[in-house]
C-alpha positions in Angstrom: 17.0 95.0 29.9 19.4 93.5 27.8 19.2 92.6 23.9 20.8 90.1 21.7 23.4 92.6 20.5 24.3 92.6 24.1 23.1 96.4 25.1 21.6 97.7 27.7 19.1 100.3 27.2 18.3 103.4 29.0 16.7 106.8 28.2 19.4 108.5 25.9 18.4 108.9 22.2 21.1 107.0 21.0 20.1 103.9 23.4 16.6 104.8 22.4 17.0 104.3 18.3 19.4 101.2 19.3 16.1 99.8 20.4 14.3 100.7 17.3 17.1 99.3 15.2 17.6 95.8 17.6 13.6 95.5 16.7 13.9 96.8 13.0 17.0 94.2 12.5 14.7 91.5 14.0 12.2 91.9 11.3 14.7 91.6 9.0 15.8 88.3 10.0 12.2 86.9 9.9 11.8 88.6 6.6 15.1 86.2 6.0 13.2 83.4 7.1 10.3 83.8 4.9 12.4 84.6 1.7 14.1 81.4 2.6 11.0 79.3 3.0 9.8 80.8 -0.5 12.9 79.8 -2.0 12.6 76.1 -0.3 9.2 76.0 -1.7 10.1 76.7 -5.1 13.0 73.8 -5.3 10.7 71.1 -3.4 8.4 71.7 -6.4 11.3 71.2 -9.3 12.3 68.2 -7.0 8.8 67.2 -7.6 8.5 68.0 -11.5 11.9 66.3 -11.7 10.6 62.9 -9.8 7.5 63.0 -12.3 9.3 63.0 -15.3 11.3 60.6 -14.3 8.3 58.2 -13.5 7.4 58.6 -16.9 10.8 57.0 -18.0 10.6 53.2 -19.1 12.8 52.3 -15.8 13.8 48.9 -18.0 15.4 51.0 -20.4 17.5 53.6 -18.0 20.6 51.3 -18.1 20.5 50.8 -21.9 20.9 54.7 -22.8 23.3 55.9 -24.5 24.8 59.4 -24.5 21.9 61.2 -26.7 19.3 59.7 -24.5 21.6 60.8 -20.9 21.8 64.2 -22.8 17.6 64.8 -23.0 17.3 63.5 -19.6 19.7 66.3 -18.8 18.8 68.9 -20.4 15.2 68.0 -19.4 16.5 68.0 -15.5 18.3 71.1 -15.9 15.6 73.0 -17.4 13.6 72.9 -14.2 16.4 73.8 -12.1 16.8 76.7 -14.2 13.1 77.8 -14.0 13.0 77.3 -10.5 17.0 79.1 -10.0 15.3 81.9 -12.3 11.9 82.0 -9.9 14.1 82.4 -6.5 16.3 85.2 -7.9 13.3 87.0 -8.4 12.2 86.4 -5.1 15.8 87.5 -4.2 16.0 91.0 -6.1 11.8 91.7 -5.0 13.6 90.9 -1.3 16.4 93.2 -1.7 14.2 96.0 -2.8 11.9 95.4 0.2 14.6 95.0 2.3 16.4 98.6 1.3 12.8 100.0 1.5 12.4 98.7 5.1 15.6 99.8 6.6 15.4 103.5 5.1 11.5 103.4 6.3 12.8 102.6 10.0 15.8 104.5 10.3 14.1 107.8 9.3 11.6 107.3 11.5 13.1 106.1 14.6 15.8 109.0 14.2 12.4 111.6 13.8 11.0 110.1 17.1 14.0 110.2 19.4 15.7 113.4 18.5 14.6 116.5 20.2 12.3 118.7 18.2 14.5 121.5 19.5 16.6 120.8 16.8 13.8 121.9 14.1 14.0 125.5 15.9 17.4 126.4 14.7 17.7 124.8 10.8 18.5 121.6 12.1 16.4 118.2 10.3 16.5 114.8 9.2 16.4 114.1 5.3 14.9 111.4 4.4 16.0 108.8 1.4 13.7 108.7 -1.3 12.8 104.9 -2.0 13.5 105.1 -5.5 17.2 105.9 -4.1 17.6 103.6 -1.6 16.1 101.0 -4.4 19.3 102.5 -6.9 21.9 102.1 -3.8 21.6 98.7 -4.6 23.4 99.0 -8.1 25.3 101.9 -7.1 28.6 102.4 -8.9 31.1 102.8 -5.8 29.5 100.3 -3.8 29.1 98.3 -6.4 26.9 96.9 -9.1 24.8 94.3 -6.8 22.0 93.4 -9.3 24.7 92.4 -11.6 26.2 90.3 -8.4 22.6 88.5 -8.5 22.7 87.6 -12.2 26.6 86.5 -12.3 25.6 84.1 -9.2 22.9 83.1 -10.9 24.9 81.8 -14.1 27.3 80.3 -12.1 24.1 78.5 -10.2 22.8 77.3 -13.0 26.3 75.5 -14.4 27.0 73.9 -11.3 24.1 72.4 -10.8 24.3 71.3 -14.9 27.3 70.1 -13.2 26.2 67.9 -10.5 23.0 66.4 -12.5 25.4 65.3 -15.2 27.7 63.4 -12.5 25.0 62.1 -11.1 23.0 60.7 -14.0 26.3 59.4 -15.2 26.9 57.9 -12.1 23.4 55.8 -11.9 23.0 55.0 -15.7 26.9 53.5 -15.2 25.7 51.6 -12.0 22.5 50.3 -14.2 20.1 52.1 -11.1 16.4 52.4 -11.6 14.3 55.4 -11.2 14.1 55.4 -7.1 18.1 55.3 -6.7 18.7 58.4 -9.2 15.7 60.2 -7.3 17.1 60.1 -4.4 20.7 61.3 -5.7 18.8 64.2 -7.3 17.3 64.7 -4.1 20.7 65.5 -2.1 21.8 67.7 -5.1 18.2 69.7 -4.4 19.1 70.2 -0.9 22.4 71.3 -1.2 21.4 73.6 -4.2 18.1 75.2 -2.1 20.9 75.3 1.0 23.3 77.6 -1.2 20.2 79.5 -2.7 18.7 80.6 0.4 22.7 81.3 2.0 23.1 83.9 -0.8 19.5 85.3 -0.4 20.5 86.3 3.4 23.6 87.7 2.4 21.9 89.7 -0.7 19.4 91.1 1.7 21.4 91.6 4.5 23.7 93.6 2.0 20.4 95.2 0.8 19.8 96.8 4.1 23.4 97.8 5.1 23.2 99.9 2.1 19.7 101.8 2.9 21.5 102.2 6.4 24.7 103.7 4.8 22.6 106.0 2.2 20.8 107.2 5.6 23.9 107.8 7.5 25.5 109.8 4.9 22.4 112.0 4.1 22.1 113.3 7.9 26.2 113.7 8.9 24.6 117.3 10.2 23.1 115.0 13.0 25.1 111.8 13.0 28.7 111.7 14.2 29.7 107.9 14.1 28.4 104.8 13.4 29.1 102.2 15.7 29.4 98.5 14.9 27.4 95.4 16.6 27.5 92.0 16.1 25.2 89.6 17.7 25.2 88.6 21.0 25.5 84.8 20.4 27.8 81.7 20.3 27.5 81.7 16.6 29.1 84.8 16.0 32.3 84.4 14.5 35.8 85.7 16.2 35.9 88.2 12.6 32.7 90.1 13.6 33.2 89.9 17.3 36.6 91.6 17.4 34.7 94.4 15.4 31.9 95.0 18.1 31.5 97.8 19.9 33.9 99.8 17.6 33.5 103.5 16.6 33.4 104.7 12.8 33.2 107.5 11.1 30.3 107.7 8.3 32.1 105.9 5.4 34.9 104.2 6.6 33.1 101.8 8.1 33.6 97.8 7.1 31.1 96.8 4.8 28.1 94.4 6.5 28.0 91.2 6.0 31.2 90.5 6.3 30.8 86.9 5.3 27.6 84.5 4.3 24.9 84.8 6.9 26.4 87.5 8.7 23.8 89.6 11.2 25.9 92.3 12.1 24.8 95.6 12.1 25.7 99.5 12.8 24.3 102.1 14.8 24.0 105.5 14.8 26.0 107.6 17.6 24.1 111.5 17.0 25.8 114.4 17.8 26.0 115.9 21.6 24.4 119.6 21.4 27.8 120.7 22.0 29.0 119.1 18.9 25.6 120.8 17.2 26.0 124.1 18.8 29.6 124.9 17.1 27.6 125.3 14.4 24.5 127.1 15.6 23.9 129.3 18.3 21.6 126.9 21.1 19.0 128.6 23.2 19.3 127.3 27.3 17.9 123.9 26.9 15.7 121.5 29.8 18.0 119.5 31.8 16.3 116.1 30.7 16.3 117.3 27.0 20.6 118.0 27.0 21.3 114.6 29.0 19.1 112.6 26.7 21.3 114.1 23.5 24.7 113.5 25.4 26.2 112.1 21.9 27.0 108.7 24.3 27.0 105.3 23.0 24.4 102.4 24.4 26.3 100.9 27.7 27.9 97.4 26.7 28.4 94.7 28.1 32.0 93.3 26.3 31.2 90.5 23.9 34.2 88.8 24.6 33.5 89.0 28.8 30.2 87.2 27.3 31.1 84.5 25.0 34.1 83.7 27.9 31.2 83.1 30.6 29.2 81.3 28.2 32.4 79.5 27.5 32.6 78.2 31.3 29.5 75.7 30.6 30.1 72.4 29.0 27.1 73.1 26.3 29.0 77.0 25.2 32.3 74.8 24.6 30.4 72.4 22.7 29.2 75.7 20.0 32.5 77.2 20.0 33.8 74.4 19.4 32.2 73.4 16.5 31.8 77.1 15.0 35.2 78.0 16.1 37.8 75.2 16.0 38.2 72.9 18.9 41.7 74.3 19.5 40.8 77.6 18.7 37.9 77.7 21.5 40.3 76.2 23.9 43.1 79.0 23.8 40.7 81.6 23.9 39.2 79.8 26.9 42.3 79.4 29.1 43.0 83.8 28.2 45.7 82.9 26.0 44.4 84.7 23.0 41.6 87.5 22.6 38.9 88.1 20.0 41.2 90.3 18.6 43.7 87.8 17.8 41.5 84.8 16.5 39.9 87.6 13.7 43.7 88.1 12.4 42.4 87.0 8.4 44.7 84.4 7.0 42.6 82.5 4.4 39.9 82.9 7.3 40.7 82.6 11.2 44.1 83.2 12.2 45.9 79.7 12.4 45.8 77.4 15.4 50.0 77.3 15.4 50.1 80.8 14.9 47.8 81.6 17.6 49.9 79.1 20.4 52.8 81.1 19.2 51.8 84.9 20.6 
């Protein structure tokens, strides 16, 4: 059996709460999803509010207004986008909460289910994050203040789309257009401003649970050795995140997840062997199939980059990486000239097509 973070999983504990965490991440996503849809609802119904009032309008007069009558219109517009940007950020923060929740909930447990309960018999257990705490971790002062992120992006929200109604309502009242022409240019600026919305509500959440994970990790170093990182087995995944798969960290220096907007990366938790355990506690003679199940081994991989260069065989694979990656970028790592590790070289984003034809 193979998952979409590209593992194959066996009987070992560590394979065993990979599962747990491949199924735990899932749920995440959808919870994504719904936020998202929330959060699509609520700016269909400004768009709606917005169309009303302007229906109200005496259409004959539009092109005769003058600036004090383009300024109510605005401020009128803007109002609702505010409202409605004020309505998803709490639907954000209530999602980041639930999120952190979630994650600390399913770590703790999937860890309690797959360990040995030998471990119990000499002093060794899991702690478990309070939710209050793993709610806090979220505005935690080394990690950063991420409730205050929320609100800063939420005042910059708000003035850019001030922004974009006032260029477009200055745009139709200079063209003279009627009620059905300015609709429809408030209703690209709704879709790009629900697009943006719902990007940063991933992100937040996504953030969210890294952080529960992280509070988890550090809590239980008596059990945990490394974390390991995994990005998703897909031909969206991005060279960055790629080159990071599969790679070994210890608890804290980690990269911080997401590493960009809608990133699905994760980490995993590589426990202790009982020889690692037993330097600092004397073990008892232990069943055969209870030692080779706490090896302290990582989940078998498959190598992301072997993957995404079969999938890059088929005419459909070139066409994603293609358009995710750069045409030329997608061709030289095709043909072998250049690894995963070379195209997630950060220069203002992916290392530079000249650059790369130069190693």
């Amino acid at each position: 059996m193979e998952s979409i973070w590209g593992l194959r999983l066996s009987m070992g504990v560590n394979d065993n709460i990979f599962d747990d965490i491949v199924r735990s991440r899932l749920g995440l996503i959808r919870f994504e999803h719904r936020t998202g849809r929330r959060i699509r609802s609520i700016f269909r119904s400004v768009e709606r509010e917005n169309l009303a009032y302007l229906l109200s309008l005496d259409e004959y007069q539009l092109p005769k207004y003058g600036a004090q009558h383009k300024l109510a219109i605005l401020r009128e517009l803007s109002s609702r986008y505010r409202f409605g940007s004020d309505d998803a950020i709490r639907e954000i923060s209530e999602a980041m909460q639930e999120a952190a929740r979630k994650e600390g909930r399913d770590m703790y447990f999937s860890m309690q289910k797959n360990i040995p309960s030998e471990l119990g018999e000499y002093g060794i257990s899991l702690t478990q994050v309070p939710e209050q705490a793993l709610i806090e971790i979220l505005d935690s002062p080394v990690l950063g203040d991420f409730t205050q992120s929320v609100r800063e992006y939420s005042g910059k929200f708000n003035m850019d789309t001030s922004a974009a109604l006032d260029r477009a309502l200055g745009a139709s009242l200079v063209h003279g257009e009627g009620v059905a022409e300015i609709s429809r240019r408030l209703a690209e600026i709704t879709g790009r401003r629900a697009k943006d919305m719902e990007t940063f509500s991933r992100t937040a959440i996504q953030t969210a649970g890294y952080r529960a994970q992280k509070s988890f990790y550090e809590q239980n170093k008596d059990v945990i050795s490394k974390v390991v990182y995994m990005a998703t087995f897909d031909l969206r995944t991005c060279p960055i995140c790629a080159g990071y798969h599969g790679k070994e960290y210890d608890i804290g220096k980690e990269p911080p997840v997401p590493i960009h907007a809608n990133c699905r990366c994760t980490f995993t938790p590589k426990t202790k062997s009982w020889e690692e355990l037993g330097a600092r506690v004397k073990m008892a003679p232990l069943a055969p199939a209870t030692i080779a199940s706490m090896d302290g081994g990582v989940p078998d991989t498959m190598s992301l980059e072997a993957w995404i260069k079969k999938q890059a065989k088929t005419e459909d694979g070139m066409k994603v990486l293609a358009r995710n990656w750069g045409r030329g970028r997608a061709e030289l790592f095709k043909k072998g000239k250049v690894g995963l590790s070379d195209l997630a070289v950060r220069r203002n984003g992916y290392n530079r097509v000249k650059a790369l034809r130069e190693l």
